[in-house]
C-alpha positions as CSV (number, residue, x, y, z in Angstrom):
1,X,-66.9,-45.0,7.1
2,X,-64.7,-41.9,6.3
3,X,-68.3,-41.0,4.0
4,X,-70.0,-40.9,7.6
5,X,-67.5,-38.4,9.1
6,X,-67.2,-36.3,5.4
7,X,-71.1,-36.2,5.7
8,X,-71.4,-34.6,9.4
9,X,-68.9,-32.1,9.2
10,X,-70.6,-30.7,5.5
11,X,-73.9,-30.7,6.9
12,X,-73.0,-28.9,9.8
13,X,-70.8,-26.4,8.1
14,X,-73.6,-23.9,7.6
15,X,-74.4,-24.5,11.6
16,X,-71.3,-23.0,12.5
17,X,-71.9,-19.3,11.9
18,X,-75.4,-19.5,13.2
19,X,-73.9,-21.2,16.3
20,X,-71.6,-18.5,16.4
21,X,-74.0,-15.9,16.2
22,X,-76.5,-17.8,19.1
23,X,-73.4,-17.4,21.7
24,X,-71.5,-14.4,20.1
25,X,-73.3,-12.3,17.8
26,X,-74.1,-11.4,14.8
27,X,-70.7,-10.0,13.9
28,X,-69.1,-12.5,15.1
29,X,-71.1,-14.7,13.0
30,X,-70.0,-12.8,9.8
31,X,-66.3,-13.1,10.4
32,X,-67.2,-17.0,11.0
33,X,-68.2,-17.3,7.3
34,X,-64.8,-17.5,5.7
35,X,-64.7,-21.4,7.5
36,X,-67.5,-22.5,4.8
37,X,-64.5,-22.0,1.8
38,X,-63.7,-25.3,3.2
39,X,-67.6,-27.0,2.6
40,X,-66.5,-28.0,-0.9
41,X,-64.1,-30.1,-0.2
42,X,-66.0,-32.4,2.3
43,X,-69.0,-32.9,-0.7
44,X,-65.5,-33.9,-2.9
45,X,-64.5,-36.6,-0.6
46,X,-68.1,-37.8,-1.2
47,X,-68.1,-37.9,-4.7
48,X,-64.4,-39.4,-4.3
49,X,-65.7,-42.4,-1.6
50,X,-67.7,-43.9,-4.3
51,X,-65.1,-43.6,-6.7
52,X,-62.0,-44.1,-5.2
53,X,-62.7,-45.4,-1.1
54,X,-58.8,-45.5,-0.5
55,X,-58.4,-41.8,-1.2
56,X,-61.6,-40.7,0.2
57,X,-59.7,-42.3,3.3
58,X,-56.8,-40.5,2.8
59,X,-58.8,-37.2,2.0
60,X,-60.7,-36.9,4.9
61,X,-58.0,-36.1,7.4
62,X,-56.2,-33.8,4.7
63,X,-59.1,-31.6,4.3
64,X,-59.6,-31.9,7.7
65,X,-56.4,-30.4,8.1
66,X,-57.1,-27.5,5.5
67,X,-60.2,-26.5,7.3
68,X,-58.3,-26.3,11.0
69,X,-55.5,-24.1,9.5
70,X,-57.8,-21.7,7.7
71,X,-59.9,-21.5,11.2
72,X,-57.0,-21.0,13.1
73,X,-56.1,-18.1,10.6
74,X,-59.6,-16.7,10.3
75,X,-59.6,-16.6,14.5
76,X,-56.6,-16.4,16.1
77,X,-54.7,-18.4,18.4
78,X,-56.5,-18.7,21.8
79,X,-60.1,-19.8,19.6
80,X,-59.5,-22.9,20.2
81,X,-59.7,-23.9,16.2
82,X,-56.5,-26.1,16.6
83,X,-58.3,-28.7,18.5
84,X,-59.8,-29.7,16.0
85,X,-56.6,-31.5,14.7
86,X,-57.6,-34.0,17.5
87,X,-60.4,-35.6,15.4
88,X,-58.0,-35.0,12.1
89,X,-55.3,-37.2,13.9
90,X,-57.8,-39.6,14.9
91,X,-59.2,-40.1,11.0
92,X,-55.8,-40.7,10.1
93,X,-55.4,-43.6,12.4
94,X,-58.4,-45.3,12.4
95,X,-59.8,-45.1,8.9
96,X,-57.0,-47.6,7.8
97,X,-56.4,-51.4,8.0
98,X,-53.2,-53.1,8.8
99,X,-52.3,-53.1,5.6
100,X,-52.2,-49.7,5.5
101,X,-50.7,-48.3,8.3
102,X,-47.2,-46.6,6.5
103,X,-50.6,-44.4,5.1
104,X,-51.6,-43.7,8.8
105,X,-48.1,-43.2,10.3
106,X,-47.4,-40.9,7.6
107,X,-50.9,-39.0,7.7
108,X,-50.6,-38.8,11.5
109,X,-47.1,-37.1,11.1
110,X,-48.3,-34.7,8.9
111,X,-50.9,-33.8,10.9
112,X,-48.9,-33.5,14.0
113,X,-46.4,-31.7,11.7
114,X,-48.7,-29.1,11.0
115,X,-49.7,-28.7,14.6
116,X,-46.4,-28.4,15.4
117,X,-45.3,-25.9,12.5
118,X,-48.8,-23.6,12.8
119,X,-48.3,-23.2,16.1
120,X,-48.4,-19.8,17.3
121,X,-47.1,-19.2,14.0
122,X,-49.9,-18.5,11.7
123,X,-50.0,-14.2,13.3
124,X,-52.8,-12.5,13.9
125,X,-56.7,-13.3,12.9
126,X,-58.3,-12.1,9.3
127,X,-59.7,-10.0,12.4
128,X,-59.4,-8.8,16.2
129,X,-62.0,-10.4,18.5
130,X,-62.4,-9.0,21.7
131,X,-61.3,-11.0,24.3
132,X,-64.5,-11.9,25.5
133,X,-66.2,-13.3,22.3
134,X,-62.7,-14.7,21.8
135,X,-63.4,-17.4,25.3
136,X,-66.9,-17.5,24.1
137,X,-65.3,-18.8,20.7
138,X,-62.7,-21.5,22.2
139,X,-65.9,-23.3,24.5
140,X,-68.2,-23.2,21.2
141,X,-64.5,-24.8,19.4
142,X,-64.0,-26.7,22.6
143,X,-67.3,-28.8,22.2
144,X,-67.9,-28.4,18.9
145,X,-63.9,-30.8,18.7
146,X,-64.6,-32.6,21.3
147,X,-68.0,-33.8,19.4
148,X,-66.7,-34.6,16.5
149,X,-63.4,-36.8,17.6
150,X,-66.2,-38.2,20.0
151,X,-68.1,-39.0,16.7
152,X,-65.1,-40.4,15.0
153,X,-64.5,-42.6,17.9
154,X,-67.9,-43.8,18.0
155,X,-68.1,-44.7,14.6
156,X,-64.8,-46.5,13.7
157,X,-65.4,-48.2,17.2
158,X,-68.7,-49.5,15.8
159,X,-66.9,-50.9,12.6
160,X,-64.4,-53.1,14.1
């Protein structure tokens, strides 16, 4: 399942500047590009789900994780980037059996953790964005969160 998730989010990667510059701009779009540092890690937890499925599982919301932090760096507090952490906090739970739920307790307080730690605390973005293409930013981050936790829910829903 987690290879599903892993799958959408590296295939989409590339989409993200180019959405960025459809309801921003161009520059915009070019400050954007320092989220795809992240790409290589998703095609990892690929190569690791046929390998090694329990810590592809326990991967997926890590990286996850990374790639929220660094966007919430690279934009600033009021893009939106943390809600992301929604669909990272949602991996954690439902990519793991009973069996496994001291994994997802603990992988669901890191994540909440984080949220709690990079809050407000991470100073300013790699660069200013005008107010403007800042709200333009948090509804692309807005949807773009809200579609994947959607996804994730969809998903794992279909499995059980």
């Amino acid at each position: 399942m987690c290879e599903s998730v892993a799958w959408l989010v590296l295939t989409n990667k590339p989409l993200y500047p180019l959405t960025i510059w459809a309801f921003i701009g161009p520059e915009a779009a070019v400050r954007s590009l320092a989220v795809l540092a992240v790409a290589p890690l998703y095609a990892a937890i690929l190569w690791l789900a046929r390998r090694f499925p329990y810590g592809a599982r326990v991967a997926l919301p890590l990286v996850g994780l990374a790639d929220t932090i660094l966007a919430a760096k690279v934009f600033g507090p009021g893009s939106g980037a943390e809600l992301f952490l929604v669909a990272c906090g949602a991996l954690a739970v439902v990519g793991f059996s009973g069996r496994e739920a001291t994994t997802a307790r603990v992988l669901v307080m890191v994540v909440y953790a984080s949220f709690i730690l990079a809050l407000g605390r991470l100073g300013a973005p790699l660069e200013a964005w005008p107010p403007d293409e800042l709200a333009r930013l948090f509804v692309v981050n807005a949807y773009s969160a809200a579609s994947l936790a959607a996804f994730v829910g969809l998903r794992f829903a279909a499995a059980r």
